[in-house]
C-alpha positions in Angstrom: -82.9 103.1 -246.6 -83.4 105.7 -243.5 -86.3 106.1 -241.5 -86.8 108.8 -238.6 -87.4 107.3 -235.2 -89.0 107.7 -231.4 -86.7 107.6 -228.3 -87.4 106.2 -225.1 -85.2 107.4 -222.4 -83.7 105.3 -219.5 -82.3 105.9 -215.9 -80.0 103.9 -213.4 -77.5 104.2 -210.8 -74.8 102.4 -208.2 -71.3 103.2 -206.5 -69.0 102.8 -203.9 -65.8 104.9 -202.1 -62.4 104.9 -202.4 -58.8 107.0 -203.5 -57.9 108.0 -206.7 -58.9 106.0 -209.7 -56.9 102.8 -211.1 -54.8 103.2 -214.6 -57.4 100.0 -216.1 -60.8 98.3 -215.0 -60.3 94.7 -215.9 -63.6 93.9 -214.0 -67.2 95.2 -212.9 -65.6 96.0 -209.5 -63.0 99.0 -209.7 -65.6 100.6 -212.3 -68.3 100.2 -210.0 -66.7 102.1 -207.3 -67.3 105.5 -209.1 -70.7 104.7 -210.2 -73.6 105.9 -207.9 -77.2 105.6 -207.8 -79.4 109.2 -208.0 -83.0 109.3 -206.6 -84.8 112.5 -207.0 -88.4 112.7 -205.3 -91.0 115.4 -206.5 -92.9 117.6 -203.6 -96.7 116.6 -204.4 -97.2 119.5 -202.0 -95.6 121.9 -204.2 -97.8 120.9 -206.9 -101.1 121.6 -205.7 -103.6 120.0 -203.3 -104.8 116.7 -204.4 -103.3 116.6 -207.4 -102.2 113.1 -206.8 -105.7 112.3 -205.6 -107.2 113.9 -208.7 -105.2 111.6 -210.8 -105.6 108.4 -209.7 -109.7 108.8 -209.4 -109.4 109.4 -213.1 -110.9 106.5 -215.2 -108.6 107.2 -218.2 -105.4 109.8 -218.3 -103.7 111.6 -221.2 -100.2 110.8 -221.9 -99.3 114.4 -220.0 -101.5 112.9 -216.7 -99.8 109.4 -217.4 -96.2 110.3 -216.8 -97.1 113.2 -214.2 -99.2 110.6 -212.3 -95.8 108.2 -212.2 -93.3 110.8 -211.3 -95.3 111.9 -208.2 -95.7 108.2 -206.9 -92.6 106.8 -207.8 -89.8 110.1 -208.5 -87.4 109.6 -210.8 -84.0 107.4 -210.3 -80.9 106.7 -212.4 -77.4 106.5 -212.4 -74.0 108.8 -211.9 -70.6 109.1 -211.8 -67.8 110.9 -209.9 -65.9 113.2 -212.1 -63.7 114.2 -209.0 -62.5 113.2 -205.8 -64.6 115.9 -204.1 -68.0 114.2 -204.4 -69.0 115.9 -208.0 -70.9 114.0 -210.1 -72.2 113.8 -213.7 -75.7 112.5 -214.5 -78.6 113.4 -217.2 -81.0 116.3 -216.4 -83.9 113.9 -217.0 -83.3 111.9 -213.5 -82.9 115.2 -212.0 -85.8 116.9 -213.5 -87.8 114.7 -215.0 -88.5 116.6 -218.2 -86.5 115.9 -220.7 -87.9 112.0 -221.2 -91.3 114.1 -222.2 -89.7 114.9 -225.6 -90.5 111.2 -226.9 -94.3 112.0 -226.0 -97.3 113.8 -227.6 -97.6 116.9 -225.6 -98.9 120.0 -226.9 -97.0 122.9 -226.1 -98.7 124.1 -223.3 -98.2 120.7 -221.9 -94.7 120.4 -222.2 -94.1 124.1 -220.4 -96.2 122.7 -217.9 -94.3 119.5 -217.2 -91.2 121.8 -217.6 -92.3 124.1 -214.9 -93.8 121.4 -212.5 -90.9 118.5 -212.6 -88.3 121.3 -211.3 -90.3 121.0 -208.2 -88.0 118.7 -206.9 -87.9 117.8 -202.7 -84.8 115.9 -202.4 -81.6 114.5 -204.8 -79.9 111.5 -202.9 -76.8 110.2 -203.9 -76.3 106.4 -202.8 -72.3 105.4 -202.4 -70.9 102.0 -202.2 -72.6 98.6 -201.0 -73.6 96.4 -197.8 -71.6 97.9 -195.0 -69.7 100.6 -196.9 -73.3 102.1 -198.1 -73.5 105.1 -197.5 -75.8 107.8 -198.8 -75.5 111.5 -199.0 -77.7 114.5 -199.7 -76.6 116.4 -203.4 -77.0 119.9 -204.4 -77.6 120.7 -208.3 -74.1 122.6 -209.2 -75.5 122.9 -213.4 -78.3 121.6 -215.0 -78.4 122.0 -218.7 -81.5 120.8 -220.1 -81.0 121.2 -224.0 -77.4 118.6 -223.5 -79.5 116.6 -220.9 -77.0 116.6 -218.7 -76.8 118.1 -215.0 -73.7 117.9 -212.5 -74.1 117.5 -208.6 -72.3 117.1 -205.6 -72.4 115.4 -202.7 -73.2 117.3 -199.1 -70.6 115.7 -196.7 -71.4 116.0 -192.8 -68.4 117.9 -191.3 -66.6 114.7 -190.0 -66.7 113.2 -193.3 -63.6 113.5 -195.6 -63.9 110.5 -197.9 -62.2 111.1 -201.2 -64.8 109.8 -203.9 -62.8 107.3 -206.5 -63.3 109.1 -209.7 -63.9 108.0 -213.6 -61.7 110.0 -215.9 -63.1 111.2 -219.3 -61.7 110.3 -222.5 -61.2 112.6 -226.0 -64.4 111.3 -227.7 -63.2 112.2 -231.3 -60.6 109.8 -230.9 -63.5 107.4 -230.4 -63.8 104.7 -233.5 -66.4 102.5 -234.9 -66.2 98.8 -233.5 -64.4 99.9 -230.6 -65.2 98.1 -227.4 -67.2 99.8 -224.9 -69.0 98.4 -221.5 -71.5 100.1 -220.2 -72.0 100.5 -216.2 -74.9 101.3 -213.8 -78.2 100.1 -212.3 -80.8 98.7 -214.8 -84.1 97.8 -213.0 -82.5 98.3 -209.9 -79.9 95.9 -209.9 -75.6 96.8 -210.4 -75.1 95.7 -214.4 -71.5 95.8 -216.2 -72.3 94.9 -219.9 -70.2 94.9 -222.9 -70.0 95.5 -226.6 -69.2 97.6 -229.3 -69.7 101.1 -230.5 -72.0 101.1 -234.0 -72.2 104.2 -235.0 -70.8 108.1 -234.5 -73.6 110.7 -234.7 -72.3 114.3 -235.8 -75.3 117.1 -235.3 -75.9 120.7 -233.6 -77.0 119.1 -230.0 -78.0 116.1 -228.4 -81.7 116.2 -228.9 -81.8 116.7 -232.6 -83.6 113.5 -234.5 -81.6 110.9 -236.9 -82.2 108.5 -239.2 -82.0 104.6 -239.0 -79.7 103.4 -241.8 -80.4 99.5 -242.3 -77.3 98.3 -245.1 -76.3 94.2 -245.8 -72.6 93.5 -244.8 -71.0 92.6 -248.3 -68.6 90.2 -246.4 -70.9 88.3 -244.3 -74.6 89.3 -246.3 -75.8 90.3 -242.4 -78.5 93.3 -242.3 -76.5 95.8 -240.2 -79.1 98.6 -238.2 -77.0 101.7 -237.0 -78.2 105.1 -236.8 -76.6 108.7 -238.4 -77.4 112.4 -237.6 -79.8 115.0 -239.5 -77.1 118.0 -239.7 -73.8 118.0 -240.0 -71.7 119.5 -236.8 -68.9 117.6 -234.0 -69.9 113.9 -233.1 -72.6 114.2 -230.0 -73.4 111.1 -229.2 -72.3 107.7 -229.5 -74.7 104.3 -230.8 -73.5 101.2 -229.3 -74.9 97.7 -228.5 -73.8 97.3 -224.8 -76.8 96.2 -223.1 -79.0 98.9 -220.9 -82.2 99.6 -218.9 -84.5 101.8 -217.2 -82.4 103.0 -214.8 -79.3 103.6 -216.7 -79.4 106.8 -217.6 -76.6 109.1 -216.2 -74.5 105.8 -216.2 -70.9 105.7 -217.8 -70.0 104.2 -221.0 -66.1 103.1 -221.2 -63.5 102.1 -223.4 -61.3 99.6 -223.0 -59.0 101.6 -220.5 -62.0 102.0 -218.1 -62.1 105.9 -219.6 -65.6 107.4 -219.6 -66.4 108.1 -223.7 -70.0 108.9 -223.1 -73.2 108.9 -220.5 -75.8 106.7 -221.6 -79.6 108.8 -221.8 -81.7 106.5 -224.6 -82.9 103.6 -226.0 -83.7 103.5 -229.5 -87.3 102.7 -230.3 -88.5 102.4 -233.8 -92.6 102.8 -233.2 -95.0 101.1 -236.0 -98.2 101.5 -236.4 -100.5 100.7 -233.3 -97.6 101.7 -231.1 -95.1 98.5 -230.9 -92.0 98.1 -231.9 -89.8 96.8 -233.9 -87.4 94.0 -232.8 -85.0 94.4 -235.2 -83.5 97.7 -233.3 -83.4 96.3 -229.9 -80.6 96.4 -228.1 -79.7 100.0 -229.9 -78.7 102.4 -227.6 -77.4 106.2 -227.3 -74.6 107.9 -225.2 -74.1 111.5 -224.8 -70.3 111.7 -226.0 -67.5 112.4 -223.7 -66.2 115.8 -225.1 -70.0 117.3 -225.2 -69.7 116.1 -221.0 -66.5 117.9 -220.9 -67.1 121.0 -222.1 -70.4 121.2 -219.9 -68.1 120.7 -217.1 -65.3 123.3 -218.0 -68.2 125.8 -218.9 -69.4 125.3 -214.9 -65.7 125.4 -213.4 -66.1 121.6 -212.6 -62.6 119.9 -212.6 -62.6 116.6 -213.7 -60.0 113.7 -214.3 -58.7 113.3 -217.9 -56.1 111.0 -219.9 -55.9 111.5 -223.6 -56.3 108.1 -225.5 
């Protein structure tokens, strides 16, 4: 049985410096050392005067004046990743822009060109590096943004005495990427560093990384188990990965890894299948997308980013 379902995107962040990048990560802490936390924080200013004031005195807001209301109080934050040792990073275009977490709400089209054109009114993009007394953080520049992939690179402005080299993630062949395969996911859910594990569920083939699918629900003949995993709507190259390694809000941008510590995908949604009167279901918790590695790498190659690679 299939049955079409809603995203809800996430964000999330953490990092810390050092050379090169180790063959393995047997733990949370040589991973963690590439992974960065990105804050991006809307000019109100930009947007017209009062606008925040005008929302908040409103008794009751549309789901357009909901999520424009949040991004002007709180931004937008989420994770990244070091693709090189020259402070380039990878995260989604939805921490960056803030638009691309609309698609999961009911806008009309005027509204979502209007969200479009507003959330690329962006003040600042911080990058935060490394922990207690190595912290550092760092002003980024957008270097590409691509909206429909939901991906968007930066990188790093160093002051002119600084010449750390960033400790890098290399990306992995994603087609060489199997169902059941370990995975761990890394970044900063609700705030806080998170290094979670499990297993890659699904492959899902399609024309581009916002296109809908289909939950499959089948019963394991072995073990008679209901087994929840999700498939494409088209055929095409495998865009994104479903796996069950625990995420947040505040993920988004963050690596997933194989078992080497190679970057397969970037996570950018939780699955959410919504019922009637707007919950839930339980059953698909813990169901969550990645952006595959070879979709990230050709984004990158396409902007004359160089990045770290070993085959599988």
């Amino acid at each position: 049985m299939t049955r079409c379902w809603l995203l809800l995107i996430t964000a999330f962040a953490v990092a810390l410096p050092s050379q090169g990048w180790p063959a393995t990560f047997p733990d949370s802490t040589d991973g963690r050392a590439a992974v960065v936390r990105v804050e991006a924080a809307v000019d109100p200013v930009s947007l017209g005067p009062g606008l925040a004031a005008q929302l908040a005195a409103r008794q009751a807001l549309t789901p357009y004046q909901s999520e424009l209301s949040r991004r002007l109080r709180i931004g937008s934050t989420g994770t990244g990743f070091f693709v090189n040792a020259d402070g380039y990073l990878v995260t989604t275009a939805h921490v960056v822009l803030s638009g691309v977490r609309y698609r999961g709400l009911h806008f009309t089209r005027t509204e979502w060109e209007s969200m479009a054109s507003l959330l690329t009114v962006i003040r600042d993009i911080w990058v935060t590096v490394g922990e207690g007394e190595e912290q550092r953080s760092y002003l980024a520049e957008p270097v590409a943004i691509a909206e429909h992939l939901d991906l968007a690179v930066l990188r790093v402005v160093r002051p002119p005495d600084d010449d750390t080299s960033f400790r890098c993630l290399p990306l992995a062949n994603s087609d060489a990427v199997a169902v059941g395969d370990p995975v761990r996911a890394l970044g900063f859910a609700d705030g806080t560093f998170q290094d979670s594990k499990g297993a890659v569920l699904s492959l899902i083939a399609g024309r581009e990384v916002h296109e809908r699918m289909n939950i499959v629900r089948r019963t394991d003949p072995a073990t008679g188990q209901e087994i929840v995993t999700v498939s494409g709507t088209s055929p095409g190259p495998v865009m994104r990965l479903h796996h069950n390694a625990p995420v947040g809000h505040g993920n988004s941008g963050g690596p997933i890894l194989d078992g080497a510590g190679r970057v397969i995908g970037v996570a950018y949604a939780l699955i959410s299948d919504q019922r009637a009167g707007g919950e839930a279901d339980p059953e698909l918790s813990g169901l969550n997308l990645a952006i595959a590695s070879n979709v990230v790498r050709q984004f990158l190659a396409a902007n004359g980013v160089k990045y770290a690679e070993r085959e599988p």
